[in-house]
C-alpha positions in Angstrom: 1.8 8.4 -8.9 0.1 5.7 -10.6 0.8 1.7 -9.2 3.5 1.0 -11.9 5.3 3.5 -11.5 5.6 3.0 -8.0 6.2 -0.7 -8.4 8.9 0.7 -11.2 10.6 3.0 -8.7 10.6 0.6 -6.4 13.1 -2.0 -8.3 16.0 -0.4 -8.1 19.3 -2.1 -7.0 21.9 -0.1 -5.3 22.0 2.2 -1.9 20.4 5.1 -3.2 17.5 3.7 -5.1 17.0 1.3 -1.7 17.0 4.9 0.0 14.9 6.3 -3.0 12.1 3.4 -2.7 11.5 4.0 0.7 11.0 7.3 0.5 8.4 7.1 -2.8 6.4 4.4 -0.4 6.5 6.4 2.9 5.0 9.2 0.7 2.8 7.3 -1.1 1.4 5.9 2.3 1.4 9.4 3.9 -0.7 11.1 1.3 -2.9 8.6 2.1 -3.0 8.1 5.9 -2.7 11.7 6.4 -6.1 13.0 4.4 -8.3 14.3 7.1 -11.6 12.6 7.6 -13.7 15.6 6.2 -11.3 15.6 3.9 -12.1 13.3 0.4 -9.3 10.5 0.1 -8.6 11.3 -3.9 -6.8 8.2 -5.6 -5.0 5.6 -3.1 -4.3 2.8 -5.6 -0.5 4.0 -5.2 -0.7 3.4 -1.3 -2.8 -0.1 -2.2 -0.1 -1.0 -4.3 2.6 0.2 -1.6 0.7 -1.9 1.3 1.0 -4.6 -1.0 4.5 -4.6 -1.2 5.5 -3.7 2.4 3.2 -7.0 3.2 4.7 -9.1 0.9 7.7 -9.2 3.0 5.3 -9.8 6.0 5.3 -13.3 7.5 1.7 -14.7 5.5 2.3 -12.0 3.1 1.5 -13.2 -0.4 4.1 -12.3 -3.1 2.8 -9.4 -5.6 2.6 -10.8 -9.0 1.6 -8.3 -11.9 3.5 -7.1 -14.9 3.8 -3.5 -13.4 6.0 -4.6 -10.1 9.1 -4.7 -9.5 10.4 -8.0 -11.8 13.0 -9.0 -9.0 12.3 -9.5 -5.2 12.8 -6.6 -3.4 15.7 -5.9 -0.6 13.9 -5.9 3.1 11.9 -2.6 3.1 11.8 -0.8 6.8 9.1 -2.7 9.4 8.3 0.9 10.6 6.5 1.1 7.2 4.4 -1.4 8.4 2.1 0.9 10.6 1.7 3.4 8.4 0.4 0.9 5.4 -2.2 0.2 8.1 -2.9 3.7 8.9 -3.0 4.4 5.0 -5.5 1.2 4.1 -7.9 2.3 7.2 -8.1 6.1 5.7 -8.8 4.2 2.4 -11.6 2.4 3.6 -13.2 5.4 6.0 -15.7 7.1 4.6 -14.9 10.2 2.0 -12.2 7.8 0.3 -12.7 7.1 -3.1 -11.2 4.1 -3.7 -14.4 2.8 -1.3 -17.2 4.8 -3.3 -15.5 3.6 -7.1 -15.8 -0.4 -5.5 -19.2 0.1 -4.1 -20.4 1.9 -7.6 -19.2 -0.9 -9.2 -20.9 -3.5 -6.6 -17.7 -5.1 -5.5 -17.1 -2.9 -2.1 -17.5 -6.1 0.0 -14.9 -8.2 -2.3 -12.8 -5.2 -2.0 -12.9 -4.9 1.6 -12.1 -8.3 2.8 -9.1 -7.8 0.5 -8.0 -5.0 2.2 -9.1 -6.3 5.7 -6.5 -9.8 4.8 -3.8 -7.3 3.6 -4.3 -5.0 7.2 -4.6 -8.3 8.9 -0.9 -9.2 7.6 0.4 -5.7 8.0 -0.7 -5.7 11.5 -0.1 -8.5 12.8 3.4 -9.0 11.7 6.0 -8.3 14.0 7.8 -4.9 14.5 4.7 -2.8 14.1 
């Protein structure tokens, strides 16, 4: 699932799309944070994208702005979310991921990393993880 379609999915209003939205993030993160280390880390914008929302709603969080999120704030999202957008960014930035190799092809890796490190940092460190 590409990021705007996940941002898209995750703007819905009522019970079931609140219900729906956490389950397209848990699985977004979970295809992510449960690739195997000798395993290569395909994709993982989606789960970037998903970190970014879960942390948004994180004390220090900054707000996602971009034309393919979700155009209205979103309802609280589960904290136990939380630790598996951590587990999902650290299998992002392990070796065999290739979010990591397309950054460091393109000479940004360090840029990319300390932008990942501030999102873990907010992820981690807010409460209920």
């Amino acid at each position: 699932m590409d990021p705007r379609r996940a941002g898209g999915q995750a703007a819905g209003a009522g019970p079931a799309d609140r219900l729906r939205r956490t389950r397209v993030l848990r699985a977004v993160l979970a295809a992510a944070a449960d690739t195997g280390p000798e395993d290569y880390a395909d994709g993982g914008e989606p789960a970037v994208a998903a970190a970014a929302l879960i942390a948004a709603q994180c004390p220090g969080g900054e707000p996602v702005t971009t034309p393919y999120g979700p155009k209205k704030p979103l309802p609280p999202l589960p904290a136990d979310l939380r630790p598996l957008a951590v587990r999902a960014l650290d299998r992002l930035t392990a070796e065999n991921a290739e979010p990591l190799d397309l950054w460091a092809d393109a000479g940004a890796d360090q840029e990319w990393l300390a932008g990942i490190a501030a999102l873990r940092a907010v992820l981690a460190g807010a409460p209920g993880e």
